[in-house]
C-alpha positions as CSV (number, residue, x, y, z in Angstrom):
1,X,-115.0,21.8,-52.9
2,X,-115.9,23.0,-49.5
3,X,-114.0,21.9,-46.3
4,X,-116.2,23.1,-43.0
5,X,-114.6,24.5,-39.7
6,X,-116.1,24.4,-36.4
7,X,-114.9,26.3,-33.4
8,X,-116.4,27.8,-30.2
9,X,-119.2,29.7,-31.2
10,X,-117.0,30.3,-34.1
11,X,-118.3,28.5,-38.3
12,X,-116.1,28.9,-41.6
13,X,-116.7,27.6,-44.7
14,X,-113.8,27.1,-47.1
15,X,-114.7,27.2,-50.4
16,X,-111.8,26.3,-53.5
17,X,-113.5,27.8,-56.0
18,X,-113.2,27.5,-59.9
19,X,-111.5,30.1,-62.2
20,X,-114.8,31.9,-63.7
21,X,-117.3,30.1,-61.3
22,X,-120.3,31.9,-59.0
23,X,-121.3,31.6,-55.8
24,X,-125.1,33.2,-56.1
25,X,-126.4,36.1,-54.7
26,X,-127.8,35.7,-51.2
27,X,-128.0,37.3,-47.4
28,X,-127.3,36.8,-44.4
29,X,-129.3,37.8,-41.2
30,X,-126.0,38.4,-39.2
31,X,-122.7,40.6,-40.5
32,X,-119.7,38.3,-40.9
33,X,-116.4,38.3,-42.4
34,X,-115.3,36.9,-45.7
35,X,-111.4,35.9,-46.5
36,X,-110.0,35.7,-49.8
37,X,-106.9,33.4,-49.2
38,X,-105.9,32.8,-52.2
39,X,-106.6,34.5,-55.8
40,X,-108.7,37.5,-57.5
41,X,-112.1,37.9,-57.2
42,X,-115.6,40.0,-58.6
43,X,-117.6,40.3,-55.5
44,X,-121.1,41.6,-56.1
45,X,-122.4,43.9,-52.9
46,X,-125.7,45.3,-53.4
47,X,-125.6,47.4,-57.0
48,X,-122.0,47.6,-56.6
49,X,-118.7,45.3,-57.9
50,X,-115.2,45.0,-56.9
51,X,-112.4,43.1,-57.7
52,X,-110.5,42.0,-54.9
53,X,-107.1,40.0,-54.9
54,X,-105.8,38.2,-51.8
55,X,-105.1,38.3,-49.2
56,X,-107.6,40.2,-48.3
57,X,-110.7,40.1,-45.3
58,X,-113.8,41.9,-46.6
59,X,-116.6,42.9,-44.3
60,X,-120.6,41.9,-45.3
61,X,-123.0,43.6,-43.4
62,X,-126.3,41.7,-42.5
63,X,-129.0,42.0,-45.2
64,X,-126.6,43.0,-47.6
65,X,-127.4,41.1,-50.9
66,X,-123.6,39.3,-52.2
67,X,-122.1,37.3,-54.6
68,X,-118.6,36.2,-55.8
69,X,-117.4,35.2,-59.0
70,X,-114.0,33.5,-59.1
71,X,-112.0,35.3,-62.0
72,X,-108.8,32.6,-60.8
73,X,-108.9,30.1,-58.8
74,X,-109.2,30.6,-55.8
75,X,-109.4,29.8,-51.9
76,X,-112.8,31.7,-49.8
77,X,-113.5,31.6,-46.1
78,X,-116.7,32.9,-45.0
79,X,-116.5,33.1,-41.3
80,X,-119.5,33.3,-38.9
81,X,-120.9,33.0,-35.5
82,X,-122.8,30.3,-34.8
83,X,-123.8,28.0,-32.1
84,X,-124.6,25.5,-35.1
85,X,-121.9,22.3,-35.7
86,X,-123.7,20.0,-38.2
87,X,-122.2,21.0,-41.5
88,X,-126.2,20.0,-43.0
89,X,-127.4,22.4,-41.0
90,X,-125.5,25.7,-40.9
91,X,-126.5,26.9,-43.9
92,X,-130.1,26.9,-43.2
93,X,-129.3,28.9,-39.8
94,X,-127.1,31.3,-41.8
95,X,-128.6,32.2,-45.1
96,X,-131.4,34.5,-44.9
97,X,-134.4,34.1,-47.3
């Protein structure tokens, strides 16, 4: 399920993710920051993976290729700058190709 949040220049996407789900690899032109409210997760930057429990606020640097896969359930903010307010539209103005 994911819930969107709008601010002042300010986008996060909450995601509730499924115990053993993905979220697939991709970039982003800009660096942002990702929150892990709730549960444990494999996060896949570049060649490397870590396992990361919550709370915890994790860095991704722009071009950086990431994934996550949820190993519990769990609760996933990824939190950008963006002039952008229709939920339709932000990922297209977000995810790099």
């Amino acid at each position: 399920m994911i819930t969107h949040h709008f601010s002042d220049k300010i986008y996060a996407k909450e995601m509730r993710i499924p115990a053993n789900m993905a979220i697939l690899k991709h970039t982003h032109n800009f660096s942002h920051l990702s929150v892990l409210a709730q549960g444990q997760v494999a996060i896949l930057k570049g060649q490397e993976i870590e396992i990361v429990n919550a709370p915890a606020c994790i860095e991704i640097k722009a071009g950086l290729t990431h994934g996550v896969k949820a190993i519990t359930d769990c609760v996933w903010f990824c939190i950008h700058t963006t002039d952008e307010k229709d939920p339709s539209k932000v990922d297209d103005v977000l995810i790099g190709v």
